[in-house]
N, C-alpha and C positions, 0 to 999 in steps of 0.2 A: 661829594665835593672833595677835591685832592686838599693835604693839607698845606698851608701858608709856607711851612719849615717842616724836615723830620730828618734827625738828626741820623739815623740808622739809615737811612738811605740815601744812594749814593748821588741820585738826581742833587739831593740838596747841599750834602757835603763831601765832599771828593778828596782826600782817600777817607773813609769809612773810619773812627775807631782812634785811637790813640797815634800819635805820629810821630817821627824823629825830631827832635832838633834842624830845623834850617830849611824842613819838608815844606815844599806848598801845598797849603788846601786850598778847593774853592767851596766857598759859601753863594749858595743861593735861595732867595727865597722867588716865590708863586703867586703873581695875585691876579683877579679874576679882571679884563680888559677895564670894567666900569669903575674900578676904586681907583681913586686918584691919589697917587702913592707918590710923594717927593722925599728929599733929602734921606734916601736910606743908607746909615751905616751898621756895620758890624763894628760891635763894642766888643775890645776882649782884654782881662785884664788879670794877675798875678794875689792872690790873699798878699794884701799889703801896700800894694804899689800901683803907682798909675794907670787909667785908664791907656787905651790904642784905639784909636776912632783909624778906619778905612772903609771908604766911600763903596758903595756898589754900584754897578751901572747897569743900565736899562742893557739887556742882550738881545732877548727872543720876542717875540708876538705871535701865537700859535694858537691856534684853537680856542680862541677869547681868554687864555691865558698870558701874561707879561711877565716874561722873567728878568727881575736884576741877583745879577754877581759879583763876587770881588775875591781875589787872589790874598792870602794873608801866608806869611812863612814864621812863626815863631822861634825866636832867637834866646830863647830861656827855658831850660831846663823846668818841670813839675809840673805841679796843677795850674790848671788855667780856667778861666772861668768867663764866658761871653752871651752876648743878647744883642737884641739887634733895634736901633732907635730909628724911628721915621714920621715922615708926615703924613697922615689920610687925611683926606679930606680939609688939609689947612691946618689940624691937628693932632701936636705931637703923641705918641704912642708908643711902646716898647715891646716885641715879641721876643718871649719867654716860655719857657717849658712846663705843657702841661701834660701831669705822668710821665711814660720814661721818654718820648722823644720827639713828640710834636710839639711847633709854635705855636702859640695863643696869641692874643691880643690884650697889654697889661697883665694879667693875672694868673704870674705862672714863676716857676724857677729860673735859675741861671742855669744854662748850658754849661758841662762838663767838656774841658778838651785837655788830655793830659799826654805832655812834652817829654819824650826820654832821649837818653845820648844817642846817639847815630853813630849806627853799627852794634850797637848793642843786640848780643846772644843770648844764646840759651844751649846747655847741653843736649845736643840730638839724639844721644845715644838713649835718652830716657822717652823721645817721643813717640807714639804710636803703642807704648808698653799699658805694662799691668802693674800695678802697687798692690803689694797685701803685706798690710799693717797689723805688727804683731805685738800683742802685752807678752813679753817673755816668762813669765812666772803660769802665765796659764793656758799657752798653745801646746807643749809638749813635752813629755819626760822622759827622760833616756833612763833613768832604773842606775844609772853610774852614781857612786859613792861621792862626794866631795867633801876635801877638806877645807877648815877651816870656818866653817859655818858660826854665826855665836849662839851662844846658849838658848840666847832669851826669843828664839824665832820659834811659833809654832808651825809645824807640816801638818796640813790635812792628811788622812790616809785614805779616805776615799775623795778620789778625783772628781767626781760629783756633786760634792756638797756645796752648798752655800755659801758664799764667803761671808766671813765673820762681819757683822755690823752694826751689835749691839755695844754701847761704849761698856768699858770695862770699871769695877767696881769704886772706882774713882771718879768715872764720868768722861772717863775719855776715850776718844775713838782710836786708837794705834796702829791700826792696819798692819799688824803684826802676824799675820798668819798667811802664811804659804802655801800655794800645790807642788812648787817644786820641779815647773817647768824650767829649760836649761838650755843653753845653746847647742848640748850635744842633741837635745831633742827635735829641735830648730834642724838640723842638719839629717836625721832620720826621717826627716818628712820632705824632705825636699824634690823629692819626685812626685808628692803630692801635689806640690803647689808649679813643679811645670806641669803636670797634668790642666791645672786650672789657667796657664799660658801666661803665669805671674813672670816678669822680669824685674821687677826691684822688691825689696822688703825695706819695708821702716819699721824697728825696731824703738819701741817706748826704751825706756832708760835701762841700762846695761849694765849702769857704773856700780862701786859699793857702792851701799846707800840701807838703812836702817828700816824702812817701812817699805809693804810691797810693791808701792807703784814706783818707786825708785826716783820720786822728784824730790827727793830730800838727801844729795849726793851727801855720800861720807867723803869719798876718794876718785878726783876725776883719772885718775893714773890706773886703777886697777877694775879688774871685772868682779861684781858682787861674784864673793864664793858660790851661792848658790847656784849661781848659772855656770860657774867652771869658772877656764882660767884664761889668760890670756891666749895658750895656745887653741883652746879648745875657738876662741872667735879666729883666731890667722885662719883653722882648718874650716869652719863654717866660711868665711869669705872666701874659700879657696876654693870649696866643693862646692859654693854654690857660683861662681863665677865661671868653671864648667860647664855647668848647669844654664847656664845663660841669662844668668842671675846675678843684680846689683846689692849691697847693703849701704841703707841709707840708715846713720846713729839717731838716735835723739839729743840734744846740748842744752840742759837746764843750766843757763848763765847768767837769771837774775838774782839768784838765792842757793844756799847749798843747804842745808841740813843742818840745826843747833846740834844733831850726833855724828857729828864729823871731824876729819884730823885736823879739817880748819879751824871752826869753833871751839869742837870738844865741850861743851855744855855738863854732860855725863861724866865726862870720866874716862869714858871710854878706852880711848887712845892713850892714857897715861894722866896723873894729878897734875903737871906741869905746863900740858903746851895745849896748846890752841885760841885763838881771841880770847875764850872766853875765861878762861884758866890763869890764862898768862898776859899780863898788859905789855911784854916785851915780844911777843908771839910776832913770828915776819906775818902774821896773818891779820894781826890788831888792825891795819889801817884798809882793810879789806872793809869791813864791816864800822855801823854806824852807832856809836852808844851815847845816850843822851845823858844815862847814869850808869860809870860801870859798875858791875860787869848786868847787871840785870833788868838794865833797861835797853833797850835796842830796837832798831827799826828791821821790822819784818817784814814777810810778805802777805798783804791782805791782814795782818795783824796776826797771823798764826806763828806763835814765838818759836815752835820746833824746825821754822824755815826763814833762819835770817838774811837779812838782805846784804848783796855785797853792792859793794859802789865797783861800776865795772868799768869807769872810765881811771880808778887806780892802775897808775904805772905797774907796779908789780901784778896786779889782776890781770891787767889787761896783756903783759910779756906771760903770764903762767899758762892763760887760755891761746891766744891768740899768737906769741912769741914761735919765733924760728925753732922748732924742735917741743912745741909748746901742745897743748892737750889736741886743738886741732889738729896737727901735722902728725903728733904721735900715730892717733889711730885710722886715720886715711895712710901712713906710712905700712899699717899692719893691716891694712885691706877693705875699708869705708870707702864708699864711693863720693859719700860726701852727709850733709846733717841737716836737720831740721831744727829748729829752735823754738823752743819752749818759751810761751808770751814774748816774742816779738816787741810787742807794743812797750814792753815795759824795761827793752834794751836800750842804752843812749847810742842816736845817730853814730854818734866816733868808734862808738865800739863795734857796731855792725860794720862797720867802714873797715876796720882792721881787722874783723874774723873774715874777713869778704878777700882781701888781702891776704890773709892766712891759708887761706881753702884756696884760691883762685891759682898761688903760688907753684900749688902740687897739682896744678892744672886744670885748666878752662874747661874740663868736663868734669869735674867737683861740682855736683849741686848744692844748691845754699834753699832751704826752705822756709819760710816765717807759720808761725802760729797768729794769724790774723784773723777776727770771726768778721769781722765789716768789711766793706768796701777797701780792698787797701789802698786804692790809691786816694783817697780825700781823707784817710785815717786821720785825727789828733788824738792825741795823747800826752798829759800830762803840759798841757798847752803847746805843743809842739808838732806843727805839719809833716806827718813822717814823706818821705822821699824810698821809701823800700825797692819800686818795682820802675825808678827811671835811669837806674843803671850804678853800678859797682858795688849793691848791697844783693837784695834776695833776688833770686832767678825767680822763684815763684813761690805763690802762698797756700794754704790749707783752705778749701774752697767753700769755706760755710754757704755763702750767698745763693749758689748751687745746688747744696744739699736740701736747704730750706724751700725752692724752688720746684725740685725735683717732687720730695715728700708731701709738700704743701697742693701741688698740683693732684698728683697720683692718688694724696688720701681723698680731696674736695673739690676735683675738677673743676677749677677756675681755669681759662686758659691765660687771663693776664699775669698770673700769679708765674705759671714757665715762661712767658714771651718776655717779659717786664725781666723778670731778676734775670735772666741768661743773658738778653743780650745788653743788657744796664753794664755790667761786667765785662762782656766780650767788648764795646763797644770803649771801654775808660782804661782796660788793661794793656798794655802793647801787645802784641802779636806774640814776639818771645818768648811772654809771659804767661799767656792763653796756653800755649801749644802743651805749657806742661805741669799746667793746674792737679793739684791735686784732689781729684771729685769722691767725695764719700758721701756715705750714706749714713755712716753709724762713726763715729771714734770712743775711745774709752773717756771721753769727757761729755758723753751725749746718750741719750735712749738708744738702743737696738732697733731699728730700723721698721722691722718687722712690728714690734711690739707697739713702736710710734704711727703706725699705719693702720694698726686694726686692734689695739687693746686701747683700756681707758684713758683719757687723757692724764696724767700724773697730777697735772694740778698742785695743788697745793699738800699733797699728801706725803707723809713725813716715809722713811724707812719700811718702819713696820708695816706699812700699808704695800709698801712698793716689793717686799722682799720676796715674799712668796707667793705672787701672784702671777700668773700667766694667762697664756690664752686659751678660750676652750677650745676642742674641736672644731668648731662652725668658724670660731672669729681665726684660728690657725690658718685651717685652709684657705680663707679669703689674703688672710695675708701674708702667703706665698703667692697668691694669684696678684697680687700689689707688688710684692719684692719682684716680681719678674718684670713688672712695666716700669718700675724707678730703676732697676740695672740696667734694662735696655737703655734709658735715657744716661742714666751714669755713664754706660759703655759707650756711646755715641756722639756726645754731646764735646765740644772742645775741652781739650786736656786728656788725662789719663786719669782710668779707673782707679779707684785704690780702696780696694777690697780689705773692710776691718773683721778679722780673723771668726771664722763664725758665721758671719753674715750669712754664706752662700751655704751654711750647712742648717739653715731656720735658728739657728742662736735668739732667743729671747733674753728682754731685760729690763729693769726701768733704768733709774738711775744709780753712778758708781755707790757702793761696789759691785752692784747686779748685773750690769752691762758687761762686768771684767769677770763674768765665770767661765770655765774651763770652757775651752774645744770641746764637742762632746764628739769625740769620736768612735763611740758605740751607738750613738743614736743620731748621727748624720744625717740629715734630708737629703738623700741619694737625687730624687728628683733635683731641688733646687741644685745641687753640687752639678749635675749633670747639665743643667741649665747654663750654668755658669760656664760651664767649658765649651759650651756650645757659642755662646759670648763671644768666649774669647777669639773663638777660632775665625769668628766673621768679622771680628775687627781687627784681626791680625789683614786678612785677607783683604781688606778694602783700602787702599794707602790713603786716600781721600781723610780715613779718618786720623791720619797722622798728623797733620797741618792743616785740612780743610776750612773756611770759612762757613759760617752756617748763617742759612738765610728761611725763617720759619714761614712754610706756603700755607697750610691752615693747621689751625689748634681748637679744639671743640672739648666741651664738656667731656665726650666721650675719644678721643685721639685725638694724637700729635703727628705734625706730617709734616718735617724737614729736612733741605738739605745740606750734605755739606760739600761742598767742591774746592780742589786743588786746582786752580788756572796750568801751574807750572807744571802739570804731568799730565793734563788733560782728563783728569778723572771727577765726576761727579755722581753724588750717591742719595740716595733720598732713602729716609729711614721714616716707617710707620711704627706707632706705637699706641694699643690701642688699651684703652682705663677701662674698659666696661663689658657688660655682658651683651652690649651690640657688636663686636665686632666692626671694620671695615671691608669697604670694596670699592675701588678705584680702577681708571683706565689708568695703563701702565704710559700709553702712549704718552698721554697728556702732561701725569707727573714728568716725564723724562725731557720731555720739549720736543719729543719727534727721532729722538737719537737711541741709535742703536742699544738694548740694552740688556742685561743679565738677572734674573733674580737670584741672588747669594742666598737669601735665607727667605721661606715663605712658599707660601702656593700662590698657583697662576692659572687662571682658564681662560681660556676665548681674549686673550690681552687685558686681563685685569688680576691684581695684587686681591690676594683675598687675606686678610689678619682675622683669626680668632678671636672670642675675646679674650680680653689680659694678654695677647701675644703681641708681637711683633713682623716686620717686615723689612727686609731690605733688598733695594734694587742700584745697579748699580752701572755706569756706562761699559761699553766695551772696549 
């Protein structure tokens, strides 16, 4: 039985997906000759404000199917929210959403339709690429001397070890110890990572800053000495922009550091100056004290990371200002930043960093740290607006991730149809094209380890630190990391490979997940794998912009397309979860059209996938 409504297909909603500003859609719904269906409208309406009632009319009569439609153009920027009221049978009834995109009758959801500015971009130069996401402290070391380092930092000497993560004999965790990765060493590998067909890097935090992950800035102005010097980043965005390679920053802007030139907490910086020190500090009105100096609002409650107020005039000219921390370092070779908790930035101020990046030009990307939905995000009781135009180009694609892994570990097929096109279907187009899709981040499980070692659960450190995977559960899950990259690689947006991943890197969680590159004991295979990736979806432009449309998903494989209307190319990619393998007429997937297999075997006109492999076909 076809269904009533579905919102993902085009029969019913015309165009497909998130829309401009002033765009017409057409809504239709289906019902079968015999139901007696009067007074249908399309209800659609704004969190907060009026309903919009528009009539539908009776159009088609087909195959004891009735179709009524109605033309709606929305005139308001954001989320939007719509269901459709009518008569059966004499009585009134509502269709609503049940799961991700069919009508029900009464007992269901409201439809999602989200409104952005018209004409709104996105930088192209990052679409169809490769991201790999680096913790700078533990991808690579160049063995060069630096100055300036402070005392109180410990360096592991073997590269191997453990990161420290038993709190210290006070009881505190400090994340104070180092391997002494460096931008010079960033830059020694870089023919590494075009080998793997990377064109951007996102760098975690780079700035000083007091503890290893560097989300607790000292100094938005200077390069942590450890990692070099200013000059040493102008020569890494230099050589690797040869290279054909972007640098994308990190911008931790809700909080800096209590051991910072702001605060100063410590000492550090001198007895006299910083918030915390100094109640005449140009930095005092930065930060919130409820009792000075030692009571203050922090982030999450952790007092070694106070919170600034970022809609301060002076804050907001220090970050954000002409010649200000953003312009600085896109001025000395960033391609543009990602931002650290998103959610927990005020609207005004992504409005003016958005403004600040955009200045030094409309190919500046702007990235949010969003784990949800971004576009129906609240936070802090407030409907964020991130992705319908003059704030973030696009967001860190948790929904994805979750999707991906969740499928690959447990073979649900609703669990990939549902989250992929939920997303594709509520983000704009723009937005899609240049998703950042990962598998692993230094705020999440290693990939691998979340695919085929124990579930972490509730299990504290000491459980999680030295544990791995044995033999058996290893090799299965590389045989997993190969079907979630395939889909990572394929899937709308761009790949964004966290550093390790492609070399079997295990881990639970931080600080386990942020152990060294192990570049002595590399997974050659999986590395190999990876380049292999790359090179077919370099090769397919389909997967640049393509729209995807899922033709079947089973326990055991995935089998979709994605096609570009406007260059005529269409590509259908198999991925197959299990120890069955596939086999398909190639004819059939293609529609009858001429076709190429890029990656994969072929006999007698049928796609063969191994198991755990892949496939890709592609038109001519």
């Amino acid at each position: 039985m076809i269904p009533i409504y579905d919102c993902f297909n085009e029969e019913y909603k015309k165009p497909f997906g998130a829309v401009e500003r002033g765009c017409q859609c057409t809504f239709t719904l289906k019902f079968p000759e015999e139901i007696l269906v009067e007074e249908p409208v399309l209800v659609v309406f704004r969190p907060g404000n009026k309903e919009r009632f528009t009539k539908l009319e009776k159009r088609e009569v087909k195959d004891g199917i009735v179709t009524y439609s109605c033309d709606y153009a929305p005139c308001d920027l954001g989320l939007h929210y719509y269901y459709f009221s009518l008569l059966i049978n004499r009585n009134r009834h509502y269709i609503k959403k049940n799961g991700a995109s069919e009508g029900v009758i009464d007992n269901g959801d409201l439809f999602q339709l989200t409104v952005y500015k018209e004409g709104m971009t996105t930088p192209d130069w990052i679409k169809g690429g490769i991201m790999y996401q680096i913790f700078p402290d533990r991808f690579a070391k160049s063995g060069e001397p630096h100055n300036n380092v402070p005392y109180d930092r410990k360096i592991h000497t073997n590269w191997n070890d453990t990161p420290d993560w038993r709190p210290d004999s006070r009881g505190q965790i400090t994340n104070s110890d180092y391997f002494g990765g460096d931008l010079k060493g960033i830059e020694q590998k870089l023919d590494y990572l075009v080998g793997l067909g990377v064109s951007v890097i996102y760098l975690n935090p780079i700035f000083e800053a007091q503890e290893n992950h560097r989300y607790c800035t000292s100094d938005y102005s200077k390069i942590d000495p450890l990692l070099g010097t200013e000059e040493d980043f102008v020569s890494l965005c230099k050589t690797a922009k040869e290279k054909g390679i972007s640098i994308i920053l990190d911008g931790v802007f809700s909080h800096t550091g209590a051991d910072s030139i702001y605060f100063n907490k410590n000492g550090r910086y001198g007895d006299n100056t910083g918030a915390y020190r100094d109640p005449n500090s140009p930095y005092r009105e930065w930060y919130s004290f409820s009792q000075y100096p030692d009571v203050y609002e922090s982030w999450w409650g952790i007092t070694t990371l106070p919170n600034v107020n970022e809609d301060n005039p002076a804050y907001t000219q220090y970050i954000c200002g002409e010649g200000g921390i953003l312009q600085k370092w896109i001025d000395l070779g960033a391609a543009g930043w990602r931002l650290d908790v998103a959610d927990e930035l005020p609207d005004l101020f992504i409005d003016n960093l958005n403004k600040a990046v955009k200045a030094k030009g409309e190919d500046k990307i702007i990235y949010g740290e969003v784990w949800e939905d971004a576009t129906n995000k609240e936070s802090y009781g407030v409907r964020r607006r991130y992705l319908i135009g003059d704030q973030l180009d696009s967001v860190m694609n948790y929904p994805f991730k979750e999707a991906i892994l969740n499928y690959v570990k447990n073979g649900e097929p609703n669990v990939l149809t549902d989250g992929v096109m939920t997303i594709v279907e509520h983000y704009p187009k723009p937005c899609t094209d240049v998703l950042m899709n990962f598998l692993s981040t230094h705020d999440t499980e290693r990939a691998i380890t979340r695919l085929a070692g124990e579930d972490v659960g509730w299990n504290g450190r000491e459980w999680q630190a030295e544990r791995y995977l044995s033999d058996s559960e290893y090799t299965y899950g590389v045989a997993l990391m190969k079907c979630a990259m395939a889909l990572q690689f394929f899937l709308p947006g761009i790949p964004s490979i966290y550093y390790g991943d492609e070399a079997g890197q295990e881990g639970y969680k931080d600080p386990f997940n942020r152990r060294t590159y192990p570049w002595d004991k590399a997974n050659t295979e999986l590395i190999d794998f990876t380049k292999t990736l790359g090179k077919v979806r370099r090769s397919v432009k389909a997967f640049t912009k393509g729209d995807i449309r899922f033709i079947d998903v089973t326990k055991d494989y995935a089998v979709f397309s994605r096609e570009d209307k406007e260059i005529g190319e269409r590509a259908v990619v198999i991925v197959s979860r299990s120890k069955n393998g596939y086999k398909s007429d190639i004819s059939t997937l293609m529609k009858g059209r001429d076709y190429e297999v890029v990656y994969g075997s072929s006999s007698e006109g049928k796609i063969i996938v191994p198991p755990f492999g892949y496939g890709v076909i592609r038109t001519k």
